[in-house]
Rosetta silent file (secondary structure, phi, psi, omega in degrees, C-alpha in Angstrom):
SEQUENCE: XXXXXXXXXXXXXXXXXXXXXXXXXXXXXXXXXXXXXXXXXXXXXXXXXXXXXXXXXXXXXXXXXXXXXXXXXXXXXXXXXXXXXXXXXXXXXXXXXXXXXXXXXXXXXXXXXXXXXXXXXXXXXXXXXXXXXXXXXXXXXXXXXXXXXXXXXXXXXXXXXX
SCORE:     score description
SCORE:     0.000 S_00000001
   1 L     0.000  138.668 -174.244   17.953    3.156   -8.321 S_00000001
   2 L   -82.597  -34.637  139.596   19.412    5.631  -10.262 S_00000001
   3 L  -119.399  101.681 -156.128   19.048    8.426   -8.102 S_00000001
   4 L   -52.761  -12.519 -162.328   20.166    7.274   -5.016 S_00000001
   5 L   -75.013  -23.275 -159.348   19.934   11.251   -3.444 S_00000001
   6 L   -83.851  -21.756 -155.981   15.876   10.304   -4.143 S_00000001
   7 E   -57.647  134.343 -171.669   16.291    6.867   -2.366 S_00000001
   8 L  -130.775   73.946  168.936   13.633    6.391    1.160 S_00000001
   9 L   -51.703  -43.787 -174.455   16.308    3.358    2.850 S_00000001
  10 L   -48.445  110.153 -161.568   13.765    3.746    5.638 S_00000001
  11 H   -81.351   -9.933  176.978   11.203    0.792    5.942 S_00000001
  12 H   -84.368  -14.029 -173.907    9.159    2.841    8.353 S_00000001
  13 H  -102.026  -39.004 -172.196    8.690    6.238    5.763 S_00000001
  14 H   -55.992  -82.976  169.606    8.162    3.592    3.123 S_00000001
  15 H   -26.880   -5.536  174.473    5.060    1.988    5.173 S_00000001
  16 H  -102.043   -5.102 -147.319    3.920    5.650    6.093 S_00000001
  17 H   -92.920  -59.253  166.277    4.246    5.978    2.734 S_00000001
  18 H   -57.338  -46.532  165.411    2.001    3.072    1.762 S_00000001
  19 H   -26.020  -59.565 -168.160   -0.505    4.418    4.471 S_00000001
  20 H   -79.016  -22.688  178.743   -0.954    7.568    3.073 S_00000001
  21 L   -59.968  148.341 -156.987   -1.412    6.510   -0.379 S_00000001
  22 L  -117.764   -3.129 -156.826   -4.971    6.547   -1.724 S_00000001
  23 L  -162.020  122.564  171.647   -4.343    4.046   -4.794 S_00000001
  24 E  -128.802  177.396 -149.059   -2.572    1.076   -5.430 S_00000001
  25 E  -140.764  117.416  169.021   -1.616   -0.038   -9.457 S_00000001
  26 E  -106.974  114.123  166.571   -1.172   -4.194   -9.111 S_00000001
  27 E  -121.346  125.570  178.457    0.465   -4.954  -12.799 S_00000001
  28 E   -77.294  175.665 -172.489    0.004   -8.350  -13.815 S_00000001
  29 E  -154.070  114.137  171.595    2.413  -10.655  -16.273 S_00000001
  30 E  -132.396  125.531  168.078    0.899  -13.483  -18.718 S_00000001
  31 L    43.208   19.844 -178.289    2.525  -14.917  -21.758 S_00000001
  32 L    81.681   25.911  157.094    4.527  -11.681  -22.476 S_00000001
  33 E  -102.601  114.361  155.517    1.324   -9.509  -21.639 S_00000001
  34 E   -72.526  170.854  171.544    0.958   -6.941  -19.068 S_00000001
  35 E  -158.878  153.233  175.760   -1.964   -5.763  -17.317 S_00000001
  36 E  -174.915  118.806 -169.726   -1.864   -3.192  -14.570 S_00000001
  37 L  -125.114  103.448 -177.757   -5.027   -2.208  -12.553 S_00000001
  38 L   -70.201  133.023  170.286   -5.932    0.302   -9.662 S_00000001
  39 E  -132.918 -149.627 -155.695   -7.414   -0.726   -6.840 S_00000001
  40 L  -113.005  172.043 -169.796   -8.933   -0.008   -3.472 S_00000001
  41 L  -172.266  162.547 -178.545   -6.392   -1.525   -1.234 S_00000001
  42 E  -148.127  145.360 -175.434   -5.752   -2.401    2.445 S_00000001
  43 E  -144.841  138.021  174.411   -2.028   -2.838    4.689 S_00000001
  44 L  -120.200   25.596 -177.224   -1.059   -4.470    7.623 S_00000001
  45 L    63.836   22.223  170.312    2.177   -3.742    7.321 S_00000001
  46 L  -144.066  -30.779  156.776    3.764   -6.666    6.080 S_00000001
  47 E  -119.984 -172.656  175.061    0.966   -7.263    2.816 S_00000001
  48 E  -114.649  160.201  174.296   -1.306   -5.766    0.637 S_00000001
  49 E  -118.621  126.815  154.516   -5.704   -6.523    0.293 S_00000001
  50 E  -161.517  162.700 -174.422   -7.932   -6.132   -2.411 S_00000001
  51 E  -128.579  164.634 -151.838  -10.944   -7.751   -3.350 S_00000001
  52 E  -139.688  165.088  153.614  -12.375   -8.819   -6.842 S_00000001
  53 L   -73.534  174.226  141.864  -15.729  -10.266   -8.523 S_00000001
  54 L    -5.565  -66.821 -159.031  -15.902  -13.834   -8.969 S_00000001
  55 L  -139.346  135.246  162.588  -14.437  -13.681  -12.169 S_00000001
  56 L  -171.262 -172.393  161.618  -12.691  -11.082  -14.492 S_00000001
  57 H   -46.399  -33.295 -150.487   -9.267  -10.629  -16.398 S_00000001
  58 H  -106.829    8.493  -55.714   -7.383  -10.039  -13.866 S_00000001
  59 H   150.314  -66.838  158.118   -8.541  -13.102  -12.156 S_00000001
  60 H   -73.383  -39.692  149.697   -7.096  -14.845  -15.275 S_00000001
  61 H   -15.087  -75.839  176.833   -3.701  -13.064  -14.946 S_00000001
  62 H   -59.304  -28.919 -158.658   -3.583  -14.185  -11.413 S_00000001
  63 H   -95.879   -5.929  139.965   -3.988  -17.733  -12.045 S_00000001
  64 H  -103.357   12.560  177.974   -1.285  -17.877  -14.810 S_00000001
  65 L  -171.361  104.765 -156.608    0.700  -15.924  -12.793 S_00000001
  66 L   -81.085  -23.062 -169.275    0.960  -15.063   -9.321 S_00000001
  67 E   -66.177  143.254  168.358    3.864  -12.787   -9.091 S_00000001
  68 E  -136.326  172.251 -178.177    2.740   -9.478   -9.190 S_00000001
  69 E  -123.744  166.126  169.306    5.044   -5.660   -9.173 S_00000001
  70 E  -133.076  149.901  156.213    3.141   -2.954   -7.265 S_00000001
  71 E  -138.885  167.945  175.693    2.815    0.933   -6.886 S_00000001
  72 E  -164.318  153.777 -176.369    1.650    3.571   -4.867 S_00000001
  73 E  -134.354  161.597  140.767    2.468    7.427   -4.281 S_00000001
  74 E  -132.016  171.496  173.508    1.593   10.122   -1.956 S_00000001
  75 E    78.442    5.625 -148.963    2.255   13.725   -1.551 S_00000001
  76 E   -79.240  119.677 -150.969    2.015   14.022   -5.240 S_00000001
  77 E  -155.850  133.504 -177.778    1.846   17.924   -5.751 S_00000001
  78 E   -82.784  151.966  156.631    2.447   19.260   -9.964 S_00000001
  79 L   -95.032   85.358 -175.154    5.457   22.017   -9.749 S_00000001
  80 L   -80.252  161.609 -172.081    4.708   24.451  -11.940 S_00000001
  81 L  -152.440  131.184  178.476    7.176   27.512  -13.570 S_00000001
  82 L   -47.327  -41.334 -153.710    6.120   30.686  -15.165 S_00000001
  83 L  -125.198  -39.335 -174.276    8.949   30.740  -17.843 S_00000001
  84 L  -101.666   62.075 -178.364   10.393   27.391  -18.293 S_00000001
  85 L   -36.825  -27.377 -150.797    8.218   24.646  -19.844 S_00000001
  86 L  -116.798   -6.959 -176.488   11.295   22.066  -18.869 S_00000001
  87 L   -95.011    7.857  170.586   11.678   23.463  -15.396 S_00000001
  88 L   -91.137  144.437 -141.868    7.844   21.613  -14.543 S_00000001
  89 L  -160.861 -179.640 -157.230    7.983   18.636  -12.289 S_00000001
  90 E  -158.369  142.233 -166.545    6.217   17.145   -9.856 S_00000001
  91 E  -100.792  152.270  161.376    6.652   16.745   -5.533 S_00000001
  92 E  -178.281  149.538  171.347    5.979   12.993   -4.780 S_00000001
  93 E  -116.008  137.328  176.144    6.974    9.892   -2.347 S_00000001
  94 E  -135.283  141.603  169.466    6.634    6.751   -4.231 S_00000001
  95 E  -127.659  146.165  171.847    6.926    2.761   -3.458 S_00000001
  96 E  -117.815  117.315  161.843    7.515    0.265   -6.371 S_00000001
  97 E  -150.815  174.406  177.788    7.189   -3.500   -4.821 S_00000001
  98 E   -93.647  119.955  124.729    7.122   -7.167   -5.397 S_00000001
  99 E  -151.586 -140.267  178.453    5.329  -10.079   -4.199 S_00000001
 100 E  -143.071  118.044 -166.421    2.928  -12.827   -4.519 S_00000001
 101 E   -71.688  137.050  178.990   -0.763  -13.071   -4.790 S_00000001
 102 E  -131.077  169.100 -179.714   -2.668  -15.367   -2.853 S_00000001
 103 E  -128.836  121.224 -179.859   -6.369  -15.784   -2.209 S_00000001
 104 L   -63.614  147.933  175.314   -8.255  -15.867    1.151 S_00000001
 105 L  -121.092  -44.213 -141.509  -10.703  -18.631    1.295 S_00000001
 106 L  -104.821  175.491 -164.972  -12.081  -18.890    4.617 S_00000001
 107 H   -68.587  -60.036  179.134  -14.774  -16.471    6.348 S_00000001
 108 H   -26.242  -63.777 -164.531  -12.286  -15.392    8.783 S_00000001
 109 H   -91.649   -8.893  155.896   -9.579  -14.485    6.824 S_00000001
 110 H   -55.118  -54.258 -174.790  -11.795  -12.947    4.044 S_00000001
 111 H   -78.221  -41.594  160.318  -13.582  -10.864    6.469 S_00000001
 112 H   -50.597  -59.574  175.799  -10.143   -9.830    7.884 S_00000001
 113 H   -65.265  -55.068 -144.482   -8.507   -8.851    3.991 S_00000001
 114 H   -83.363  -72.012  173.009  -12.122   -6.845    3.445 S_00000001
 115 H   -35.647  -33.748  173.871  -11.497   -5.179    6.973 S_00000001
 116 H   -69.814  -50.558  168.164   -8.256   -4.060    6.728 S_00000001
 117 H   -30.248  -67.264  175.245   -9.329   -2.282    3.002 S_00000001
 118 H   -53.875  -40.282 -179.009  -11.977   -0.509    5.137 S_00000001
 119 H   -83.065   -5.059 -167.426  -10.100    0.124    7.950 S_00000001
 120 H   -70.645  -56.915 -179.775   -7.026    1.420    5.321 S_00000001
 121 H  -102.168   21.535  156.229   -9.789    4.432    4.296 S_00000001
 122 L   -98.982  -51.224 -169.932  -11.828    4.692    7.518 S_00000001
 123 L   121.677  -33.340 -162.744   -9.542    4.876    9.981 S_00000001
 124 L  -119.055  158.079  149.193  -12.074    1.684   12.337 S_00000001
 125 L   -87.969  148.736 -145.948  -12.758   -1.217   11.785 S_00000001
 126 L  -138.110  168.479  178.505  -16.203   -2.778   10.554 S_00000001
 127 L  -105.683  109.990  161.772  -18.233   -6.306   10.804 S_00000001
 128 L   -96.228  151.249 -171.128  -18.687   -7.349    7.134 S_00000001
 129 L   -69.297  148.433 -156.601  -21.808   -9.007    6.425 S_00000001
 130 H   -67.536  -68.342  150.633  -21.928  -12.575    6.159 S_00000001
 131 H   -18.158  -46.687  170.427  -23.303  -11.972    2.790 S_00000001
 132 H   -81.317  -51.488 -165.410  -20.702  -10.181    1.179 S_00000001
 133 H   -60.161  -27.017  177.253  -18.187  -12.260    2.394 S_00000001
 134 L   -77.560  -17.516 -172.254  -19.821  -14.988   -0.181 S_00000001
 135 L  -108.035  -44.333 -179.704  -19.924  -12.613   -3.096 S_00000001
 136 L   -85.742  152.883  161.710  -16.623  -10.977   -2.699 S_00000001
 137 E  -104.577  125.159 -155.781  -13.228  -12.849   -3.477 S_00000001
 138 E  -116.249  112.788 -166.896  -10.417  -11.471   -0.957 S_00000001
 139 E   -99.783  135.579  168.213   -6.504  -11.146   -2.094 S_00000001
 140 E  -137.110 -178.911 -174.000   -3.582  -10.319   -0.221 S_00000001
 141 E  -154.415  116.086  179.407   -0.223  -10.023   -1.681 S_00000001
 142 E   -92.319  151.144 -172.552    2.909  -10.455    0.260 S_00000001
 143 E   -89.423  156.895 -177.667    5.220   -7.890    0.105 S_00000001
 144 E  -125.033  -52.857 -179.458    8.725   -9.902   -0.873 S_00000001
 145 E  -170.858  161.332 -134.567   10.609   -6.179   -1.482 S_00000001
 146 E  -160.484  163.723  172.947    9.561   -2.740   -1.683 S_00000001
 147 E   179.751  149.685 -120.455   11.500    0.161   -2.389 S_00000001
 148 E  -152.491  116.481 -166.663   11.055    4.028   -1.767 S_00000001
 149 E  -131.949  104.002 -175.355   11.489    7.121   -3.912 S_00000001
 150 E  -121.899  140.988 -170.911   10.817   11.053   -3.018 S_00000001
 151 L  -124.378   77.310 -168.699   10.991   14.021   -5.297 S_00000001
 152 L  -110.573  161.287  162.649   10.275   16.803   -3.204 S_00000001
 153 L   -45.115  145.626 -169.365   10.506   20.498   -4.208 S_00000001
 154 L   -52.422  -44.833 -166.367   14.066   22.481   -3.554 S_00000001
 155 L  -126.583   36.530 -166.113   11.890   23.915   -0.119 S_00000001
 156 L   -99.953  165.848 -175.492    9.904   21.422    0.507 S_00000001
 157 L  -174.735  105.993 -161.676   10.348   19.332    3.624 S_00000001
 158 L   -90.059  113.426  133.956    7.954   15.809    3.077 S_00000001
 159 L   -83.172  141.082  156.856    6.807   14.145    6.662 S_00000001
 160 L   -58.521  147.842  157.207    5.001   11.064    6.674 S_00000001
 161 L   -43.626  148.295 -159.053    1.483   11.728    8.052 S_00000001
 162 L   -95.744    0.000    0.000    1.305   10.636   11.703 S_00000001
């Protein structure tokens, strides 16, 4: 990282980091093609969840290539300046990570990846229908390495959320 003063060494503000985030950007790698797609997203603190149709692009992606990079931000606030077009910027905590996509098969662990999404933007946890669980296809992606970046305004003073 280039600027190391920006650097979040902590693995616990990164993960509050991931928490708070409302979007995660999964970019895919095929034949010297990218792809990179937001999605709804779920953390248990060691992977990431998302769920898919049956079939799509990305779907193709995974299955020539499993590795995936990740991102996610919070706190993201534009800085604007009266006078200075070059002094505007932006407040933000950011994670950039690595791992490898895998696919839940079973009811269990399917129902488990779609709960954790749900419980990532409810707060509870829910009983998904039997039904669903047959229709949706359920992803998780271990994290391999993560890393942690904040840009906060000169008077700014960033907490994770509790």
């Amino acid at each position: 990282m280039r600027r190391r003063d920006r650097e979040i060494r902590s693995r616990a503000e990164i993960d509050a980091i991931i928490r708070a985030a409302e979007v995660c950007r999964l970019a895919f790698a095929r034949d010297n093609e990218a792809y990179v797609v937001p999605l709804s997203f779920g953390f248990d603190g060691r992977a990431l969840y998302f769920h898919s149709a049956p079939s799509g692009r990305k779907l193709e992606f995974i299955a020539a290539n499993p590795r995936v990079c990740f991102e996610l931000e919070a706190e993201v606030e534009l800085r604007r300046h009266d006078e200075d077009p070059c002094a505007w910027s932006f407040n933000y905590a950011s994670v950039v990570g690595y791992g490898t996509v895998g696919e839940l098969t079973s009811a269990s662990e399917k129902a488990r990846g779609l709960d954790e999404i749900m419980r990532h933007y409810s707060g509870r946890g829910w009983a998904i229908p039997d039904s669903q669980l047959a229709a949706t296809r359920v992803w998780r992606v271990e994290i391999e390495s993560v890393t942690g970046k904040r840009s906060p305004s000169p008077d700014a003073t960033w907490a994770p959320p509790p």
